[in-house]
MDTraj code that builds the backbone (N, CA, C; nanometers):
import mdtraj as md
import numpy as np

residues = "UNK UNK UNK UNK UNK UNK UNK UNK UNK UNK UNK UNK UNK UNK UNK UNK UNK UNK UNK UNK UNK UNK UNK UNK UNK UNK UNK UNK UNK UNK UNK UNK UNK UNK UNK UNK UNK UNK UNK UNK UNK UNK UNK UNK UNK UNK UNK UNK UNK UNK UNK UNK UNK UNK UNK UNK UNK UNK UNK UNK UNK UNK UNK UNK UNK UNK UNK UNK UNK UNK UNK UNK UNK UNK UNK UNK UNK UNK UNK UNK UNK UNK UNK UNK UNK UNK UNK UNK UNK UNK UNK UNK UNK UNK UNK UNK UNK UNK UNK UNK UNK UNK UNK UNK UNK UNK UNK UNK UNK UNK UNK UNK UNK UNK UNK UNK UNK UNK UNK UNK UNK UNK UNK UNK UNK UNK UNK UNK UNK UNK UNK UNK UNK UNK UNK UNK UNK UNK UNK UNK UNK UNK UNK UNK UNK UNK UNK UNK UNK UNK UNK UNK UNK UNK UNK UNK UNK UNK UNK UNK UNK UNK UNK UNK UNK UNK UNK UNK UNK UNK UNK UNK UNK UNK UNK UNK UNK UNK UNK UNK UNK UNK UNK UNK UNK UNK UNK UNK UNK UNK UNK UNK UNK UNK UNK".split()
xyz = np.array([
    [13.2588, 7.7815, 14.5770],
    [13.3830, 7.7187, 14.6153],
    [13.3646, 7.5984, 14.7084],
    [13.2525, 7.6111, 14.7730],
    [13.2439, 7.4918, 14.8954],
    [13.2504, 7.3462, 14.8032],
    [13.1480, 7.3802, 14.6803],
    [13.1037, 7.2364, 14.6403],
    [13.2609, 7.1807, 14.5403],
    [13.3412, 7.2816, 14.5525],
    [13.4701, 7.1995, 14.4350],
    [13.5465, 7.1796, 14.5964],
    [13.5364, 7.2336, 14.7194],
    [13.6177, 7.1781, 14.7944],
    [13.5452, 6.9950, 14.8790],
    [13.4176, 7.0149, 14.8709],
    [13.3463, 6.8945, 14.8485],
    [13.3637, 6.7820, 14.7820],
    [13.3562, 6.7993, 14.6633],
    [13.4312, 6.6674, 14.5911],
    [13.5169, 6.6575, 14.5833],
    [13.6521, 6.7608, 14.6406],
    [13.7825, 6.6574, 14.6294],
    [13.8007, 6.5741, 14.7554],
    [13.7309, 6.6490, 14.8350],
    [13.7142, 6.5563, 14.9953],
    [13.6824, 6.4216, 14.9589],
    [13.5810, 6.4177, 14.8886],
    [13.4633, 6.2748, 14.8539],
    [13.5944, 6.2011, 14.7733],
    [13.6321, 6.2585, 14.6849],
    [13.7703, 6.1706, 14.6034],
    [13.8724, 6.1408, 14.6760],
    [13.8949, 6.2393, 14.7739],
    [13.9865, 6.1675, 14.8363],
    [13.9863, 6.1139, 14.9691],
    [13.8691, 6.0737, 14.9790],
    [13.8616, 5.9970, 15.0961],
    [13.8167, 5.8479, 15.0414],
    [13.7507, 5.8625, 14.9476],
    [13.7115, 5.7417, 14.8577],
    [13.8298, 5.6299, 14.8120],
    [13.9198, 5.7271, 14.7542],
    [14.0621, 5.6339, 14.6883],
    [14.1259, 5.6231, 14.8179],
    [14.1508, 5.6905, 14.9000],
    [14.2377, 5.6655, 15.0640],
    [14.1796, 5.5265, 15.1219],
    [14.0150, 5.5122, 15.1119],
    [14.0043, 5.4059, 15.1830],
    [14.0053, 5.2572, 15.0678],
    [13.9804, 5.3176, 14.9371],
    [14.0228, 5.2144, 14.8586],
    [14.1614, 5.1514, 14.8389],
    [14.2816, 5.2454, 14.8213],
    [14.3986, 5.2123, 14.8908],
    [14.4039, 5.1485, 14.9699],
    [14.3529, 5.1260, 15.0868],
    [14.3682, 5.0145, 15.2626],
    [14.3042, 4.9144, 15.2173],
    [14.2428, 4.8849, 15.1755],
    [14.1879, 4.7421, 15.1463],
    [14.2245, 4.6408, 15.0172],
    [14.3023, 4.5553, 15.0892],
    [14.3151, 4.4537, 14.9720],
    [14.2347, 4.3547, 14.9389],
    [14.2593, 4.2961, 14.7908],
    [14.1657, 4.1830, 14.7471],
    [14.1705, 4.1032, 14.8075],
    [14.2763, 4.0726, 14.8591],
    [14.2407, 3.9335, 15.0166],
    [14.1269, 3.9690, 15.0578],
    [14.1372, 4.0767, 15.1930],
    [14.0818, 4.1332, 15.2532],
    [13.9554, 4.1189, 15.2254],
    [13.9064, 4.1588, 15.0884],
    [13.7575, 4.1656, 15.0628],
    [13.7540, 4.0236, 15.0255],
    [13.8181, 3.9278, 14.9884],
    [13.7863, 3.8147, 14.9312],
    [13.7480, 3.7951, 14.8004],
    [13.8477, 3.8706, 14.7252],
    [13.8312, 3.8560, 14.5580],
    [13.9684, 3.7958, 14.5344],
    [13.9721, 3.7157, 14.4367],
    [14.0937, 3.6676, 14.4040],
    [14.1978, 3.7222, 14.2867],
    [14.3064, 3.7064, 14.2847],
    [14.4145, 3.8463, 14.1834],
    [14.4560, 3.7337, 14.1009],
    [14.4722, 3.7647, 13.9784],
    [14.5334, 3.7031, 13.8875],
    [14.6420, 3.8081, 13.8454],
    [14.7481, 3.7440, 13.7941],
    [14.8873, 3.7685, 13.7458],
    [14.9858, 3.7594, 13.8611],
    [15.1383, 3.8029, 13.8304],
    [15.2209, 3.7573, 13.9170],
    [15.2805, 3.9271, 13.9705],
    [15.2268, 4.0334, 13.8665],
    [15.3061, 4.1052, 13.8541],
    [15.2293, 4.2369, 13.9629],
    [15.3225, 4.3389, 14.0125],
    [15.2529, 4.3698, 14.1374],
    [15.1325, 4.5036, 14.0733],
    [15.0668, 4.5329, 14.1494],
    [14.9204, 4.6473, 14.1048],
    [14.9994, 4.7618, 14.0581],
    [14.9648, 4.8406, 13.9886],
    [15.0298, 4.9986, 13.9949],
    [14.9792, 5.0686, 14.0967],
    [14.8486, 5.0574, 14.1675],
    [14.7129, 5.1325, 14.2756],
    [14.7694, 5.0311, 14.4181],
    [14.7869, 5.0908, 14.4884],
    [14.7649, 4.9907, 14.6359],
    [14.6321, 4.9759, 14.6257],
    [14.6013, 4.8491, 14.6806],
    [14.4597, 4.8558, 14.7338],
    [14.3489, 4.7814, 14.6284],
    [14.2104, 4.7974, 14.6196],
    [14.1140, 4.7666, 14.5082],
    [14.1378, 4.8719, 14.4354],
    [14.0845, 4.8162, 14.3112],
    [14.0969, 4.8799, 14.1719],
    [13.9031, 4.9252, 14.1847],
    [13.8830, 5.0160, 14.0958],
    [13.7519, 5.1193, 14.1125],
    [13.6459, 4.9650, 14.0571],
    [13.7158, 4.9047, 13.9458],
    [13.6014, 4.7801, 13.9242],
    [13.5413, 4.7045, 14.0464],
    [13.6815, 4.6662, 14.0887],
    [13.6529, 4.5694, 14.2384],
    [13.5686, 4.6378, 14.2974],
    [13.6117, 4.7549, 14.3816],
    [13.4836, 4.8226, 14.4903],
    [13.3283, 4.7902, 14.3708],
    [13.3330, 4.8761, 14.2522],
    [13.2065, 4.8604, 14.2267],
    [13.1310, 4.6982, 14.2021],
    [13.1985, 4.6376, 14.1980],
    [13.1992, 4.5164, 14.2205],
    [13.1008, 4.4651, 14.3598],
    [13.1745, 4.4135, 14.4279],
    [13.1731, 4.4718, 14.5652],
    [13.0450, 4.5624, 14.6422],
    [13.0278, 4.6622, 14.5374],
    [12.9433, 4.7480, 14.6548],
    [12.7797, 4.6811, 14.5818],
    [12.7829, 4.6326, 14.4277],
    [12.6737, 4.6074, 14.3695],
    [12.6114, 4.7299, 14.2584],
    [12.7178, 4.8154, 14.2203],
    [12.7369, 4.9374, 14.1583],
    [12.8104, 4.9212, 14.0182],
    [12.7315, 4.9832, 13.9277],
    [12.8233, 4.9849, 13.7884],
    [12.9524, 5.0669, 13.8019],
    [13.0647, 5.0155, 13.7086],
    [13.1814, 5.0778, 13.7411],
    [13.1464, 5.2380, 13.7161],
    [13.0628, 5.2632, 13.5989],
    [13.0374, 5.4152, 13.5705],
    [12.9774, 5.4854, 13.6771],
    [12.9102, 5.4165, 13.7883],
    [12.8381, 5.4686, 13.8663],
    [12.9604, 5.5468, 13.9761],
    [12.9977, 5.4045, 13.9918],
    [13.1391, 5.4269, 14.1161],
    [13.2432, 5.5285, 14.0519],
    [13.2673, 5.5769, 13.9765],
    [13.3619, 5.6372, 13.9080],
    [13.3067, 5.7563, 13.9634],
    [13.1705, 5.8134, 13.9021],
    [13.1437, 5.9476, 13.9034],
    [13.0830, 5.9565, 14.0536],
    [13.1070, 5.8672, 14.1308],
    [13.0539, 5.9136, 14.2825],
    [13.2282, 5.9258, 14.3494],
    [13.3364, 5.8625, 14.2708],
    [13.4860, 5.8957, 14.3209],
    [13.5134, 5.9833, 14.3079],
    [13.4385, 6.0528, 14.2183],
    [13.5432, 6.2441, 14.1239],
    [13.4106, 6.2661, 14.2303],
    [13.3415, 6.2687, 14.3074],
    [13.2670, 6.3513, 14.4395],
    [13.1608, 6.4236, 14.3574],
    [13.0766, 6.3315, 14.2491],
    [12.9619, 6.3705, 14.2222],
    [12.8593, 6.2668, 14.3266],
    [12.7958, 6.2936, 14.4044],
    [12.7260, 6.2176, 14.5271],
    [12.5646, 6.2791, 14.4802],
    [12.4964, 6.3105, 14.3475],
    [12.4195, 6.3817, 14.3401],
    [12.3358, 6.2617, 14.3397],
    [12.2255, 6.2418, 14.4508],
    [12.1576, 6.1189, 14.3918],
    [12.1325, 5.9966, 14.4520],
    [12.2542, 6.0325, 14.5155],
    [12.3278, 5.8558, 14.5777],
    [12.1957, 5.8332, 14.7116],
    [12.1470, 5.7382, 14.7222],
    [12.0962, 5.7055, 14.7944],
    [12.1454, 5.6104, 14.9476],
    [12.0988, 5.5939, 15.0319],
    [12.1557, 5.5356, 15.1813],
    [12.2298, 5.4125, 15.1195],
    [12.0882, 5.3241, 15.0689],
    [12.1187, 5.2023, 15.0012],
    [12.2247, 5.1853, 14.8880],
    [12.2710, 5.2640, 14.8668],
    [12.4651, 5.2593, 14.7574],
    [12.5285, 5.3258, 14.8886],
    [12.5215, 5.3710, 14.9829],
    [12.6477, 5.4419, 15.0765],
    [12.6569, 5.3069, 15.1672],
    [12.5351, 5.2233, 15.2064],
    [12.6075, 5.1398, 15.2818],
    [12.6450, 5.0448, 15.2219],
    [12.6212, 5.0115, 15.0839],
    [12.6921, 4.9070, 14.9895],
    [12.8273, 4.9377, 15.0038],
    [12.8576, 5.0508, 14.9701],
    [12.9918, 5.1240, 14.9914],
    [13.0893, 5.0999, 15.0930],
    [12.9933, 5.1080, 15.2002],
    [13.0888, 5.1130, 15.3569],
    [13.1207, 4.9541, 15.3538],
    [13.0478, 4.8659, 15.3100],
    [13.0968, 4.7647, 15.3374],
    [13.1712, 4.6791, 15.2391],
    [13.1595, 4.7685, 15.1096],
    [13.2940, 4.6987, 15.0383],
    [13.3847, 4.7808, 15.0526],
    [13.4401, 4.8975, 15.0867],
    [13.5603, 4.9509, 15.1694],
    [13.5626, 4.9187, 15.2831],
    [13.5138, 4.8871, 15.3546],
    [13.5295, 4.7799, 15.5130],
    [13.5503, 4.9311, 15.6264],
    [13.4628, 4.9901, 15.6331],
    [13.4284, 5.0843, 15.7328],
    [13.3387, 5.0676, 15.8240],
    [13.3755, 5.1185, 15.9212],
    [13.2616, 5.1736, 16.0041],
    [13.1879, 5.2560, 16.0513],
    [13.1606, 5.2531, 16.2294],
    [13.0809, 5.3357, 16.2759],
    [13.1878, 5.4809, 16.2988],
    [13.3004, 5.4826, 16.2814],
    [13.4316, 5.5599, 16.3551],
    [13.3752, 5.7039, 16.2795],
    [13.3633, 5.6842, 16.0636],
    [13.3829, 5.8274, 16.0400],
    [13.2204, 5.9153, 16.0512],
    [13.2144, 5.9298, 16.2018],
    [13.0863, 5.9906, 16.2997],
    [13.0904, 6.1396, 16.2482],
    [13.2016, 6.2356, 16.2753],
    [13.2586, 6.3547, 16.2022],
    [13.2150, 6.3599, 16.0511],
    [13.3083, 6.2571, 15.9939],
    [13.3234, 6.2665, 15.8468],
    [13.1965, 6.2503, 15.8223],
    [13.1576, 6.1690, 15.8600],
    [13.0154, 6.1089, 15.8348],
    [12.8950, 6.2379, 15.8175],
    [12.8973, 6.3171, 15.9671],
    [12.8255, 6.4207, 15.9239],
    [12.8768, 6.5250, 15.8071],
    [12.9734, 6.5263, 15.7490],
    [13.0662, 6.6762, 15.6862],
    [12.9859, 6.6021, 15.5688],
    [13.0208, 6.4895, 15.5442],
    [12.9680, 6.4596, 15.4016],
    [12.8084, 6.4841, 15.3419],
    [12.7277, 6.4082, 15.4911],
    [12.6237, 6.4653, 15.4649],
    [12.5591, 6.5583, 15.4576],
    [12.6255, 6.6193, 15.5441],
    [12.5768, 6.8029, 15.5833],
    [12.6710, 6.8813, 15.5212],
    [12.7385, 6.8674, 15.4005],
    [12.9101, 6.9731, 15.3250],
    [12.8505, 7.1199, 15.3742],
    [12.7341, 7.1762, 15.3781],
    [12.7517, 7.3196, 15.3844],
    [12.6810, 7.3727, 15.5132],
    [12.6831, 7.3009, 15.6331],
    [12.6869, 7.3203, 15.7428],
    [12.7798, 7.4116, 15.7950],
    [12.7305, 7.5530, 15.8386],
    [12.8596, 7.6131, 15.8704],
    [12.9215, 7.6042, 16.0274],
    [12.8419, 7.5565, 16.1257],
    [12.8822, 7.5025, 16.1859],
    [12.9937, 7.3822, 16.2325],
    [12.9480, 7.2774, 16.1211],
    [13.0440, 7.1868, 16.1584],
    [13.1702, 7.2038, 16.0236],
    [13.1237, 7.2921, 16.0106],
    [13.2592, 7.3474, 15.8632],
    [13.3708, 7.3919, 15.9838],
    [13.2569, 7.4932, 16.0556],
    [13.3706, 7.5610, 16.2233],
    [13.4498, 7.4897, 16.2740],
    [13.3439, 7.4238, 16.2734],
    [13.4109, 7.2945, 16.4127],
    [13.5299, 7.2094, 16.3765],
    [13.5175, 7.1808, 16.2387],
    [13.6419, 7.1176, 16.1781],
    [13.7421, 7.2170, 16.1606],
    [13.7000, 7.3644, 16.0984],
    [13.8447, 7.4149, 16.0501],
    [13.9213, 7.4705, 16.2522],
    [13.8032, 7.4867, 16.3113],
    [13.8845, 7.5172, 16.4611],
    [13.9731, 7.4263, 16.5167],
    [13.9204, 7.2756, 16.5012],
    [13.9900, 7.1800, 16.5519],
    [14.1341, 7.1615, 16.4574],
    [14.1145, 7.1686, 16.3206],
    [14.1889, 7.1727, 16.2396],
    [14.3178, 7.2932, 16.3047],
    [14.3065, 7.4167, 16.2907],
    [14.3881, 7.4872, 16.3238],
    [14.4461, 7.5265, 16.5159],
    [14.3937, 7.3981, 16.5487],
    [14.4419, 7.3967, 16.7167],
    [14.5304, 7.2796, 16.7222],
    [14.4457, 7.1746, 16.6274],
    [14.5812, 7.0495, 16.6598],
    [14.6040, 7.0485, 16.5106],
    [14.7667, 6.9787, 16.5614],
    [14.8328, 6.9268, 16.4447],
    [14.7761, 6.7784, 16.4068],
    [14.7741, 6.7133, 16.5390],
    [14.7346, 6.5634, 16.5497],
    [14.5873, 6.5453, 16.4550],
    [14.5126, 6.6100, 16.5128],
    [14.3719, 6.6474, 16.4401],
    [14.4058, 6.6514, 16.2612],
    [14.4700, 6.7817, 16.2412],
    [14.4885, 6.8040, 16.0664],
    [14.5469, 6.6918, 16.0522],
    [14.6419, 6.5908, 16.0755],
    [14.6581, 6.5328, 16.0169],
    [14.6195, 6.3919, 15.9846],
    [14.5471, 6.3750, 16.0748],
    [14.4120, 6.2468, 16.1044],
    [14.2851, 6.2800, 15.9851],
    [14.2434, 6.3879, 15.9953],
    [14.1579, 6.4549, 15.8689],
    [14.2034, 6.4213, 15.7616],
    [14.3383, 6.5136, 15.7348],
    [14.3847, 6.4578, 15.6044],
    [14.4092, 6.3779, 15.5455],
    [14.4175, 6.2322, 15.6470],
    [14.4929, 6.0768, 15.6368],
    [14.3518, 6.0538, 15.5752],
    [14.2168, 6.0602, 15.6083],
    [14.1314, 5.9888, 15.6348],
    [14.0963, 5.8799, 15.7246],
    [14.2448, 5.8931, 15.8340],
    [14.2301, 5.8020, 15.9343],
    [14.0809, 5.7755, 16.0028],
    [14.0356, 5.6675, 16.0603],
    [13.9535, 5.7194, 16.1511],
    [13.8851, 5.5267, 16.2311],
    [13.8988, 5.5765, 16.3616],
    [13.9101, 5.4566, 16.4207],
    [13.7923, 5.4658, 16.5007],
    [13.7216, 5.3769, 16.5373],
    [13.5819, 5.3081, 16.6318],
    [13.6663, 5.3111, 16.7758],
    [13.6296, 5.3852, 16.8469],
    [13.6761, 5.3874, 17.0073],
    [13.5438, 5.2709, 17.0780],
    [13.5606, 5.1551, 17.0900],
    [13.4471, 5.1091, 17.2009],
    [13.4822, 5.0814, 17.3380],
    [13.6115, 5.0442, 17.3570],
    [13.6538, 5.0997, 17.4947],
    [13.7764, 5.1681, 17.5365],
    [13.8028, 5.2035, 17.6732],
    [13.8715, 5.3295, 17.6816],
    [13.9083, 5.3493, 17.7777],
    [13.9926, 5.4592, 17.8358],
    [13.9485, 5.5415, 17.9449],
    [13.9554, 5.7030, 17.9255],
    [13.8413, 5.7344, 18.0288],
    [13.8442, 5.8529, 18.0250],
    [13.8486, 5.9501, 18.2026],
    [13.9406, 6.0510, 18.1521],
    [13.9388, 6.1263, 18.3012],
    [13.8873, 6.2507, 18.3024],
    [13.8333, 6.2603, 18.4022],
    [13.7206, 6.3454, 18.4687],
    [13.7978, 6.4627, 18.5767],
    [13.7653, 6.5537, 18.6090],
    [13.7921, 6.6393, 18.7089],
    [13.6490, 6.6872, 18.8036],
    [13.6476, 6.6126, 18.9234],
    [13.4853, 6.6981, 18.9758],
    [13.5242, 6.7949, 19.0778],
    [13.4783, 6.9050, 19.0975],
    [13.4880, 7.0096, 19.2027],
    [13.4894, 6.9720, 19.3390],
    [13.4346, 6.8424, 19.3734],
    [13.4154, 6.7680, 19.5168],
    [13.5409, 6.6990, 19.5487],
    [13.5249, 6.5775, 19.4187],
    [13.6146, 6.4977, 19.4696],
    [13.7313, 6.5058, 19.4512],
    [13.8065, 6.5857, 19.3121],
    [13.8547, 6.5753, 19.2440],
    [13.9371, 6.5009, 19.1036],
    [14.0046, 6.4376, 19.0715],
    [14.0210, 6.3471, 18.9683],
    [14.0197, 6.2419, 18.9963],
    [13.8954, 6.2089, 18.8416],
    [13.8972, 6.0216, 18.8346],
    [13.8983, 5.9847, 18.7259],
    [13.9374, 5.8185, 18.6930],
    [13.9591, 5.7679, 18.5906],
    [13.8596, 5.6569, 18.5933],
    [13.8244, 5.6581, 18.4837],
    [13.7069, 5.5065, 18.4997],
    [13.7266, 5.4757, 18.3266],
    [13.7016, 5.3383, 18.3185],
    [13.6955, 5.2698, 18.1668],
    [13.5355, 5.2538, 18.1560],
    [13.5601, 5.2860, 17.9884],
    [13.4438, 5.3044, 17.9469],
    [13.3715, 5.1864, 17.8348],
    [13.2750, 5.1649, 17.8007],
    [13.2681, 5.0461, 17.6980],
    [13.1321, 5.0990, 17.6677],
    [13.1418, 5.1093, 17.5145],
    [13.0201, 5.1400, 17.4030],
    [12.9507, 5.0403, 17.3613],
    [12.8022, 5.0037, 17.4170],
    [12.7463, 4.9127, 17.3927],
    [12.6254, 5.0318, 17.2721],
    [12.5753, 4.9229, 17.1991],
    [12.4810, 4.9929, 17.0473],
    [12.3755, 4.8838, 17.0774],
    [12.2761, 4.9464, 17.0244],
    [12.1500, 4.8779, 17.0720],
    [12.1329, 4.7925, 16.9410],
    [12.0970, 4.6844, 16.8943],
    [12.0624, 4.5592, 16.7891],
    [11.9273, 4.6219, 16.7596],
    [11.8552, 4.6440, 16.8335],
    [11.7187, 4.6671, 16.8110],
    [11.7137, 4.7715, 16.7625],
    [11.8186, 4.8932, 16.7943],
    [11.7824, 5.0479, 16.7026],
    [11.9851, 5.0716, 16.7211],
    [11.9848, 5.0812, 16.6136],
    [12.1816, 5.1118, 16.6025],
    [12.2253, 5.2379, 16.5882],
    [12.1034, 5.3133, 16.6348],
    [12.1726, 5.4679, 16.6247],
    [12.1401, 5.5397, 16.7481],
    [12.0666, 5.4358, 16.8782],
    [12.1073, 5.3952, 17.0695],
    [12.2385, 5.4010, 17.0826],
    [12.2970, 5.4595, 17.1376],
    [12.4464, 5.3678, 17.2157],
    [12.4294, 5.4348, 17.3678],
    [12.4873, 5.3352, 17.4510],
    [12.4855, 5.3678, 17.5731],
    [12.5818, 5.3588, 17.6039],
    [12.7010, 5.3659, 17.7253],
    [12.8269, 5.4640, 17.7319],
    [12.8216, 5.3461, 17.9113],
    [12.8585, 5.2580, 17.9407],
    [12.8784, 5.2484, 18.0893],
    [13.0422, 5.2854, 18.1133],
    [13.0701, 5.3059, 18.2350],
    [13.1501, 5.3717, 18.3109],
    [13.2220, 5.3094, 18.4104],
    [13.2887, 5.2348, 18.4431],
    [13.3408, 5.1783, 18.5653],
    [13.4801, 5.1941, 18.5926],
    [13.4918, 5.2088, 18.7598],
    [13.6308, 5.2349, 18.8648],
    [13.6638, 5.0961, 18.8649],
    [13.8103, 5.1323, 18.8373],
    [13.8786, 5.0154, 18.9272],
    [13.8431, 5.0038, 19.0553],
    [13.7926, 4.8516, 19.0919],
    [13.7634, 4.8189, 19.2399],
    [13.8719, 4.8100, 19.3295],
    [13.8798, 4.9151, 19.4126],
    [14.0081, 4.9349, 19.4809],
    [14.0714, 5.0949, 19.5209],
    [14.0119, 5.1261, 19.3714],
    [14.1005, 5.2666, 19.3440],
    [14.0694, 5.3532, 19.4210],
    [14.1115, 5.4633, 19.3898],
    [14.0632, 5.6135, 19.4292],
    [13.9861, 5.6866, 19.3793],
    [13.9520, 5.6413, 19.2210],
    [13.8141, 5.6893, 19.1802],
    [13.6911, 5.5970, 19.1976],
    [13.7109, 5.4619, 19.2552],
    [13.6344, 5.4123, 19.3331],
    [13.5341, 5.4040, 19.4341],
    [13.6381, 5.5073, 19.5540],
    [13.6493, 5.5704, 19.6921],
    [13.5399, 5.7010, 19.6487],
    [13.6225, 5.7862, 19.5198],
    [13.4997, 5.8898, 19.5408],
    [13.3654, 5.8967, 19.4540],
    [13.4106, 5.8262, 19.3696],
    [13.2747, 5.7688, 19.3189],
    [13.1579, 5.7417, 19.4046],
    [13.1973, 5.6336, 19.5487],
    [13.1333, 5.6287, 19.5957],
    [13.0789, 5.7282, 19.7153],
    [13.1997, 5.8180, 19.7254],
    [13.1837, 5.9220, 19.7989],
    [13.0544, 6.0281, 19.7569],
    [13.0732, 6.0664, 19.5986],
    [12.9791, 6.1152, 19.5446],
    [12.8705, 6.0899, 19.5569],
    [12.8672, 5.9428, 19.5330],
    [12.6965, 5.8329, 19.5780],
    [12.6455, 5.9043, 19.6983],
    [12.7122, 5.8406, 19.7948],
    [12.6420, 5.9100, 19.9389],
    [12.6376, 6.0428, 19.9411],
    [12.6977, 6.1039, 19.9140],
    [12.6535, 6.2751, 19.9668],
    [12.5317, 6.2812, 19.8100],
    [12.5192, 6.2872, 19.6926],
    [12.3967, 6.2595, 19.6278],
    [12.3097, 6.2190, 19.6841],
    [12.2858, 6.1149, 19.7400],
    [12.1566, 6.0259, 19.8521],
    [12.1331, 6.1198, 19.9549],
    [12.2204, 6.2257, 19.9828],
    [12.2102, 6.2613, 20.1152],
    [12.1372, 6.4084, 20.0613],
    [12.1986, 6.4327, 19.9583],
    [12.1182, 6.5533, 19.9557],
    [11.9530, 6.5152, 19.8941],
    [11.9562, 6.4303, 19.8045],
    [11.8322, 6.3682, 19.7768],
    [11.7181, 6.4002, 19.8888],
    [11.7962, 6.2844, 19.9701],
    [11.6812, 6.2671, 20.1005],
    [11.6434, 6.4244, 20.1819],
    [11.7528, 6.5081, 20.1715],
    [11.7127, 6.6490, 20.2667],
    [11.5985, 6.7355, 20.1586],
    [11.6501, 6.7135, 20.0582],
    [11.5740, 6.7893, 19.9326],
    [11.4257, 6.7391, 19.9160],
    [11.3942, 6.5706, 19.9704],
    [11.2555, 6.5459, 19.9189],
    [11.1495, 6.5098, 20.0581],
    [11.0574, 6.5501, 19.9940],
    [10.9199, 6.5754, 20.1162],
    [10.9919, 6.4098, 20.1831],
    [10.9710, 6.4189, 20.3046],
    [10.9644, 6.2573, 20.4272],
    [10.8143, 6.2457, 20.4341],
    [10.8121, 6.0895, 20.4095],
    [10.6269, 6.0359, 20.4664],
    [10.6765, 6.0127, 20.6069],
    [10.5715, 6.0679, 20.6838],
    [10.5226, 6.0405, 20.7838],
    [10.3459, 5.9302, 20.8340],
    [10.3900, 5.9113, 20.9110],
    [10.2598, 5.7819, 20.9718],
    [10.1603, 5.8317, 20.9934],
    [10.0249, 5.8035, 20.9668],
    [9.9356, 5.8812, 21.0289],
    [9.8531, 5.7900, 21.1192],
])
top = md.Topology()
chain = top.add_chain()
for i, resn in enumerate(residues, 1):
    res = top.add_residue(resn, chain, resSeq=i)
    for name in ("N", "CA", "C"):
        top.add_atom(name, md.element.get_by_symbol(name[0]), res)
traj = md.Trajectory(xyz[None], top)
């Protein structure tokens, strides 16, 4: 049962994101006056597009993926105009019989609504900056913005910096944290002495 609930995922996440993208968009040009029956690219265009025979793209839409190599998935991502966002999806597809992250989805699935229905959309958006809030046992709550930098040299690096508003109150204990850290540092490590 997993692998028929597998390919309808793959189909329908395939036509969902083929739907969002128009021939503008990709930069193919439409002939006639009269409007599409399909929102979106037609299965030629993507295979078009990705550098894929239409027969190929067809039987990787009905979620036969038997085969498919990196080099057709990122042809793919970039004639549906995706990104780094489906991180989740990304693993489910590659890993379908992971029972772990099978968990992890149907738990999240049955706690939020917001969640099921982001899944089901195929929504899925690139967060690179943000904010995020924290609770620490010392200081108590802070807010700091965040910004996702990816390394050029290796793109599967990302590093995560963190910064207070200068001013704030998660500022104050941020830096509060600093010093009592330093402080325990220094009690915790051997002192040189002169000889």
């Amino acid at each position: 049962m997993p692998f028929l609930d597998t390919r309808q995922e793959i189909r329908q996440f395939l036509t969902s994101r083929r739907a969002r993208v128009t021939p503008e968009q990709a930069g193919l040009r439409t002939y006639g006056n009269g409007p599409r029956r399909f929102p979106g690219l037609r299965r030629e265009e993507v295979a078009l597009l990705a550098g894929v025979s239409i027969a190929y793209y067809t039987k990787l839409e009905r979620g036969d993926t038997s085969g498919v190599s990196e080099t057709v998935l990122e042809a793919l991502a970039r004639a549906l105009r995706l990104d780094e966002a489906a991180v989740l999806r990304g693993e489910a597809g590659r890993n379908p019989y992971d029972r772990d992250l099978s968990d992890l989805v149907g738990e999240l699935s049955t706690r939020s609504e917001e969640f099921r229905t982001r899944w089901a959309r195929h929504d899925v958006r690139y967060h690179d900056t943000g904010k995020k809030r924290f609770h620490h046992p010392v200081v108590g709550d802070l807010e700091v913005a965040f910004e996702v930098m990816t390394f050029v040299a290796d793109p599967h690096l990302t590093m995560f910096a963190f910064t207070a508003e200068p001013g704030s109150k998660s500022e104050e204990a941020l830096r509060l944290l600093a010093s009592w850290t330093a402080t325990l540092h220094e009690t915790d490590s051997p002192t040189l002495t002169d000889r």
